[in-house]
C-alpha positions as CSV (number, residue, x, y, z in Angstrom):
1,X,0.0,0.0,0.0
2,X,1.7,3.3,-0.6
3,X,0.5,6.5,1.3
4,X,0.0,9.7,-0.1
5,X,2.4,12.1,1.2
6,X,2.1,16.3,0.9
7,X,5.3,18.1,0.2
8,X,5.1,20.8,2.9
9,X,6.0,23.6,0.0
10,X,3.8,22.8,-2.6
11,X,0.8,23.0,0.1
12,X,1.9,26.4,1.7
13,X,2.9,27.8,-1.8
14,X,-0.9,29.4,-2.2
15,X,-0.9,30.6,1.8
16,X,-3.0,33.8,2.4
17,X,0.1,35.1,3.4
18,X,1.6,34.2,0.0
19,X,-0.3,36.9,-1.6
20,X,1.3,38.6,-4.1
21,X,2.1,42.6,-3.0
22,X,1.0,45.5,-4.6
23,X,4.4,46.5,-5.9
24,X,4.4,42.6,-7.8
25,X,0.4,43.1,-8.8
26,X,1.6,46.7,-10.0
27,X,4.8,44.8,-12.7
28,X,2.2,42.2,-13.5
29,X,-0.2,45.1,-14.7
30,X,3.1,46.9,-16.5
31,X,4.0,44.2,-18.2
32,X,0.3,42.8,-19.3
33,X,0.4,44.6,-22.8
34,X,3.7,42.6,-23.7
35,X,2.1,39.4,-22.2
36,X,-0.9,39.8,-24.4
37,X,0.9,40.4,-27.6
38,X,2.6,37.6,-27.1
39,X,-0.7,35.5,-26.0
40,X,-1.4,36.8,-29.9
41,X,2.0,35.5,-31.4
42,X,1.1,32.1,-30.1
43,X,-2.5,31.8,-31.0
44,X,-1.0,32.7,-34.7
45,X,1.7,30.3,-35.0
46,X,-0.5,27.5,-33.5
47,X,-3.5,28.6,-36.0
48,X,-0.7,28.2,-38.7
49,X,0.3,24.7,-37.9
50,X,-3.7,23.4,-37.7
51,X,-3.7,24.2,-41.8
52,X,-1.7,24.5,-44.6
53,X,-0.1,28.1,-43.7
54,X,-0.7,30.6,-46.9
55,X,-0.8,34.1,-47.2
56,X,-3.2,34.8,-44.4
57,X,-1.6,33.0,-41.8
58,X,2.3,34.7,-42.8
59,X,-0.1,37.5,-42.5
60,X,-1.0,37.2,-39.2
61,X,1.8,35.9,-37.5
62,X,3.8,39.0,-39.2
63,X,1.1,40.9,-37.6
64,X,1.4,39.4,-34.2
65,X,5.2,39.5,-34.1
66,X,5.3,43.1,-35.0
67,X,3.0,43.9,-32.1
68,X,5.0,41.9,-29.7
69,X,8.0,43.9,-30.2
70,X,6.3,46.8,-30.3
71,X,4.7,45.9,-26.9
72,X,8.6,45.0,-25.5
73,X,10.1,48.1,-27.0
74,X,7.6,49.9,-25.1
75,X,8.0,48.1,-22.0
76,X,11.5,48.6,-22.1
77,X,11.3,52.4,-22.9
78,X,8.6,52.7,-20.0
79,X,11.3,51.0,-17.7
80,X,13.9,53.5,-18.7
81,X,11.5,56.5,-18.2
82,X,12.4,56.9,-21.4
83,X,10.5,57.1,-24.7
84,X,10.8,57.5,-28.5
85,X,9.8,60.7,-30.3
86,X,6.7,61.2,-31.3
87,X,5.5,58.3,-29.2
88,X,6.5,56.1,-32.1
89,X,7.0,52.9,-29.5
């Protein structure tokens, strides 16, 4: 017979106490335009291996990789305190 057995971290991990803090929440909330583009940069490439990729898809995925990096560039700009002219980032 084998017993189940908790690993002591794994269980106190998602503690009350473990709540993330408002500085972490506030990053999280920085960075979610970056995450999101590069949600979309996913859900491109995996549309384009479901089919025979054409036009469309190079299309999209072009698309989606162009706003990723503009999302990064303007995380990384916003980090700085810096930011192009003309708010071209």
């Amino acid at each position: 017979m084998s017993h189940i057995v908790t690993v002591q971290e794994a269980v106190t991990a998602f503690a009350d106490w473990m709540e993330p803090t408002d500085a972490e929440l506030d990053a999280i909330e920085l960075e979610l335009p970056a995450i999101l583009a590069d949600v979309d940069l996913v859900d491109a490439e995996i549309a384009a291996l479901e089919r025979i990729p054409g036009e469309l898809e190079a299309r999209r995925i072009r698309r989606a990789r162009r706003k990723a990096l503009a999302a990064q560039v303007a995380l990384l700009n916003q980090a700085a305190g810096t930011s192009l002219p003309g708010d071209a980032a």
